[in-house]
C-alpha positions as CSV (number, residue, x, y, z in Angstrom):
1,X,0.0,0.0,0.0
2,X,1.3,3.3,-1.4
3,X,1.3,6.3,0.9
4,X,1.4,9.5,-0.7
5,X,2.0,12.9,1.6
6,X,1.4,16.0,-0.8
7,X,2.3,19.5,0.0
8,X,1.4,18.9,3.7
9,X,2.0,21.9,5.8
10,X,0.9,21.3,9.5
11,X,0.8,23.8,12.5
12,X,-0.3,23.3,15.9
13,X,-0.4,27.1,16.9
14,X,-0.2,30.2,14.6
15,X,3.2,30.6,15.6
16,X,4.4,26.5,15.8
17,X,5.1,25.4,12.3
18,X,6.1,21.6,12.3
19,X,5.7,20.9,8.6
20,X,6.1,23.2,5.9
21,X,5.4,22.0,2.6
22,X,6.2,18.6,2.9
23,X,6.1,16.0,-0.3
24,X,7.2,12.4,0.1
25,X,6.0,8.9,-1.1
26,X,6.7,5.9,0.8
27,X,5.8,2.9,-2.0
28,X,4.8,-0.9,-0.8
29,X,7.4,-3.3,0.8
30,X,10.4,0.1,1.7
31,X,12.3,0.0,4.6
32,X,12.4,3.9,5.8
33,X,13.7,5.5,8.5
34,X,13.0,9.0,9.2
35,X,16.1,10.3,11.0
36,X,16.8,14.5,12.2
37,X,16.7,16.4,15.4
38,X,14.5,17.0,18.1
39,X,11.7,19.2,16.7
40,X,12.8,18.5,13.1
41,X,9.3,17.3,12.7
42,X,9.5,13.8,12.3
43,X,7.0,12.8,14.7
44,X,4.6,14.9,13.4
45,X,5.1,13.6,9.7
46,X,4.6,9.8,11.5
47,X,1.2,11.2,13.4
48,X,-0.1,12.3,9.5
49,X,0.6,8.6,7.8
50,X,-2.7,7.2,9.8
51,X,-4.8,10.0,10.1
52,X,-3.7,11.3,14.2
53,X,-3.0,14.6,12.7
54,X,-4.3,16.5,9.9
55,X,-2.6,18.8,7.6
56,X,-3.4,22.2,7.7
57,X,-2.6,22.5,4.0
58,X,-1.9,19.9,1.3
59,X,-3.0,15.9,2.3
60,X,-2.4,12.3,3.2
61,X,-3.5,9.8,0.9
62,X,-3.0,6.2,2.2
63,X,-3.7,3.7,-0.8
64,X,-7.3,5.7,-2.5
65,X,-8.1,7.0,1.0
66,X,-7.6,10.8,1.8
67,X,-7.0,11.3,5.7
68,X,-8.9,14.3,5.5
69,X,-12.3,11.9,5.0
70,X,-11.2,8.6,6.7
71,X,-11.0,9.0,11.1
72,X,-7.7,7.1,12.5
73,X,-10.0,4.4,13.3
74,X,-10.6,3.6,10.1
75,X,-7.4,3.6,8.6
76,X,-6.2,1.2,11.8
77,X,-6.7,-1.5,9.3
78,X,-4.0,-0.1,7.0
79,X,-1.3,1.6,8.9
80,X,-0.4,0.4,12.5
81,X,1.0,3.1,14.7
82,X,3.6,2.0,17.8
83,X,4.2,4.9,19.8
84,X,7.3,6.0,21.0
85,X,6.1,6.2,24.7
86,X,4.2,2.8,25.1
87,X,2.3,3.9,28.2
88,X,0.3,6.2,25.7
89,X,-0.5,2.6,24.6
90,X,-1.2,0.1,26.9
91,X,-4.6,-0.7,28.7
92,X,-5.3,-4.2,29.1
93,X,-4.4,-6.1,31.9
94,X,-2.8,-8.7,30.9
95,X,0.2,-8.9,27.3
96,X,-1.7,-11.5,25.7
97,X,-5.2,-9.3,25.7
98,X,-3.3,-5.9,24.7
99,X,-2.0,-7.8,21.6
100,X,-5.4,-9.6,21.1
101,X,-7.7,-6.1,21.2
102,X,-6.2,-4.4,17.9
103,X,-7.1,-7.8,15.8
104,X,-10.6,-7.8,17.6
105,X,-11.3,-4.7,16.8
106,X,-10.8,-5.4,13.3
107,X,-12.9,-8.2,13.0
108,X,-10.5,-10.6,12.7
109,X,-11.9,-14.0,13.4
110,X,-11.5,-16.1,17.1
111,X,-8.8,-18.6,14.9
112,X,-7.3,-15.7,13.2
113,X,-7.1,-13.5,16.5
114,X,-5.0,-16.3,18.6
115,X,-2.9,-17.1,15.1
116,X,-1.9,-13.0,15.1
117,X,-1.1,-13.1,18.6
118,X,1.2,-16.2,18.8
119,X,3.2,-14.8,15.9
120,X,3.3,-11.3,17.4
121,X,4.2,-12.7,20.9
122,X,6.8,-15.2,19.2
123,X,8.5,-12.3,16.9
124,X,8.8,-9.8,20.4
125,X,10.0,-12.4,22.2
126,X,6.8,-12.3,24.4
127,X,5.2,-15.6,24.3
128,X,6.2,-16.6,28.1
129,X,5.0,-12.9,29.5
130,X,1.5,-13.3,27.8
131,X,-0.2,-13.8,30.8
132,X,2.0,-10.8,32.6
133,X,-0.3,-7.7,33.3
134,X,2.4,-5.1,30.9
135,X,2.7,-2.5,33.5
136,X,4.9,-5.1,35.3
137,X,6.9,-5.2,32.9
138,X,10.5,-3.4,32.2
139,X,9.8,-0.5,29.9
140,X,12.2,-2.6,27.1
141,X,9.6,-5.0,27.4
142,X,6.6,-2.7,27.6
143,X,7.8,-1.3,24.0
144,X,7.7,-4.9,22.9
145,X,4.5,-5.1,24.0
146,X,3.3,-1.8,22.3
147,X,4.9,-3.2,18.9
148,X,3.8,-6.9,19.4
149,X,0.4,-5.4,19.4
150,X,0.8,-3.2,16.4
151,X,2.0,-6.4,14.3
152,X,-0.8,-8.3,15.5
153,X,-3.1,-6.2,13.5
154,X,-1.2,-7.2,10.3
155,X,-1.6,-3.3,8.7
156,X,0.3,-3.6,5.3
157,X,2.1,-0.5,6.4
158,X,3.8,-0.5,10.0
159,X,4.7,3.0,11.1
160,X,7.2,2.8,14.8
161,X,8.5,6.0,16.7
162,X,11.9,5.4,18.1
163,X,12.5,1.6,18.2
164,X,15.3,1.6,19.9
165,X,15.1,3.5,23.2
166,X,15.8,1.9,26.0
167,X,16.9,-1.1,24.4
168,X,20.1,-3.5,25.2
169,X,22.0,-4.7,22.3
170,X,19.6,-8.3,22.3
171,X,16.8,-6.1,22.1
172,X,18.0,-3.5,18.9
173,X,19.2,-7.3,17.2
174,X,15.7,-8.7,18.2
175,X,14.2,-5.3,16.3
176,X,16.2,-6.0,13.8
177,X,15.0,-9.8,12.8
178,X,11.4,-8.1,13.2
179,X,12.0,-5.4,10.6
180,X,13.9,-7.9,8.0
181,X,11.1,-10.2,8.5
182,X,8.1,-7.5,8.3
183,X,10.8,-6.8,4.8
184,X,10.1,-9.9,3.7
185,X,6.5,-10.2,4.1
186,X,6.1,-7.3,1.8
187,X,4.7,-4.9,4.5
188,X,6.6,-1.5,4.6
189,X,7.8,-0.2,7.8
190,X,8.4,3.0,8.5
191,X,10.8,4.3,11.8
192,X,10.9,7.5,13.3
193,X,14.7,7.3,14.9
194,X,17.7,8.7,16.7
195,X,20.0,5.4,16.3
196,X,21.8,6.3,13.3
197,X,23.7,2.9,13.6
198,X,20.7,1.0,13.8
199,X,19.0,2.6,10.7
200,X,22.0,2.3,8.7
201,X,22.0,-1.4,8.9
202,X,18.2,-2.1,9.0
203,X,16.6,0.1,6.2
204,X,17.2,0.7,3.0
205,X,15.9,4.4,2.1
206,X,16.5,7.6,4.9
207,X,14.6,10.8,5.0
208,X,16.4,13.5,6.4
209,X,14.3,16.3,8.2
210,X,14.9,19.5,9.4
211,X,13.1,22.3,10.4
212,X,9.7,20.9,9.4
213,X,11.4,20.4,5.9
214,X,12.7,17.4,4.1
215,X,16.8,18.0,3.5
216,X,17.5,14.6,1.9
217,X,16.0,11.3,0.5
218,X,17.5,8.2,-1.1
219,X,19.0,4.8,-0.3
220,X,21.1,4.2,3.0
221,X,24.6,3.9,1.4
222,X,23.8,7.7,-0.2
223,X,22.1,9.4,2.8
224,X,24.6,8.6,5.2
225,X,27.9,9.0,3.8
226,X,27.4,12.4,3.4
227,X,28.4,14.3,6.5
228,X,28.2,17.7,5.4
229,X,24.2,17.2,4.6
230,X,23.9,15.1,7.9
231,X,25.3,17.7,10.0
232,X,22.8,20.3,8.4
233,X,20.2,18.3,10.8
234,X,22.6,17.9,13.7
235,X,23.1,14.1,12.9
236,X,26.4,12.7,12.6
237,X,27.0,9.7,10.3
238,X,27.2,6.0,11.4
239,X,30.8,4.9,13.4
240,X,31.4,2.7,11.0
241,X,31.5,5.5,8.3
242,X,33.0,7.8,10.4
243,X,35.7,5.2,10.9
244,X,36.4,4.6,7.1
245,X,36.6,8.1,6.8
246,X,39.1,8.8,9.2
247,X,41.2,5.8,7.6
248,X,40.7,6.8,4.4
249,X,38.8,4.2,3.1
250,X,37.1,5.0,-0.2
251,X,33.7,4.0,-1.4
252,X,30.0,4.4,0.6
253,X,30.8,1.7,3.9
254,X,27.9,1.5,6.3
255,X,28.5,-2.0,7.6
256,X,30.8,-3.9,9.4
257,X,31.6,-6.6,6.0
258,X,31.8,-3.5,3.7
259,X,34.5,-1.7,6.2
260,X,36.6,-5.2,6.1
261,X,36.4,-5.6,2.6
262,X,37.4,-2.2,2.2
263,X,40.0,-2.4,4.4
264,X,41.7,-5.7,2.8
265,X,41.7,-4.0,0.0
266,X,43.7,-1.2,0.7
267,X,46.2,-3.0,2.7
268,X,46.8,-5.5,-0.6
């Protein structure tokens, strides 16, 4: 499912513009992360993919459907939305009914309900905390929650503000296997994110924002080997290139296997 943002302008006071004119097009099956600084307005660019906020000028279309017409509830069944703070999220009093209330409330069937959770539960590595009220949990694992049941309503389109926070390295690898799998299902997922590292080796486009604007947009290996443009939106480019710069290394290296290879190479 396509999703089309055209001209979008969006201000929540007269005086606080978050978007100004903001075109972008996120096609089925991409890998995207949104990366800037605080108050670059990627947030608010996430909020407008599934209808939370509106634009104040231009629109949203997500597939045929214009978020203008169509309430957030409606669109549920499209784009899933894990917020960045999953308190904002979590209600039920147990994991296993917080992953099961997004598929009920789509209609999905009783079978096809317990199939989504089991595989949402197995992919957050949740399955033996189902019956765990979430508040109990550690705030890592309360974010699983909060994505587990996001996944569970199998949206083609899967939108997630900062992944990574709070986090330990099992828990950015276990992200990770959930966003190459999600890849490989065909459904596009979309991160709003502060772990340059991480989106460097997880997605294959980056959207650069700044001041409400879009600075840059193209594949992974472009994006982010270009400090000079990075730094225009306070973000500095992933160790690893930072490391092949300061060696010398030529070429666009954003992974450990390209920096060795690169490396061999010059030494032979």
């Amino acid at each position: 499912m396509e999703i089309v943002v055209e001209n979008v302008t969006f201000a929540y006071a007269a005086e606080v513009i978050a978007l100004r004119d903001v075109t972008v097009t996120f096609a089925t099956g991409e890998t995207v992360a949104i990366i800037g600084e605080n108050g670059a307005g990627k947030s608010t660019l996430a909020k407008h993919l599934n209808g939370l906020l509106r634009p104040s000028l231009g629109r949203v279309l997500v597939g045929d459907r214009d978020t203008r017409v169509y309430s957030p509830a409606q669109l549920a069944a499209h784009v899933g939305f894990a917020f960045q703070n999953p308190d904002d999220q979590l209600f039920k009093r147990s994991v296993q009914s917080e992953v099961a209330f997004g598929p009920q409330n789509l209609g999905f069937s009783e079978h096809e309900v317990e199939l989504a959770v089991s595989d949402a539960l197995r992919m957050t590595g949740l399955t033996a905390a189902a019956e765990t009220h979430p508040h109990d949990l550690h705030s890592s694992q309360r974010r699983m929650v909060a994505l587990a049941a996001t996944l569970a309503m199998n949206t083609p389109v899967v939108v997630i503000d900062e992944p990574t926070i709070g986090q330990d390295a099992n828990g950015i690898q276990l992200l990770g296997d959930i966003i190459a799998q999600l890849g490989r299902d065909g459904r596009t997922i979309i991160a709003i994110s502060h772990h340059i590292d991480f989106c460097a080796e997880n997605f294959d486009r980056i959207v650069v924002m700044s001041n409400g604007q879009i600075l840059a947009d193209g594949s992974a290996q472009t994006v982010l080997n270009q400090p000079s443009l990075l730094a225009r939106a306070n973000v500095e480019p992933p160790q690893v290139a930072r490391l092949a710069a300061a060696l010398g290394l030529p070429g666009e290296i954003l992974d450990r296997a390209s920096f060795l290879a690169a490396l061999l190479n010059q030494n032979n």
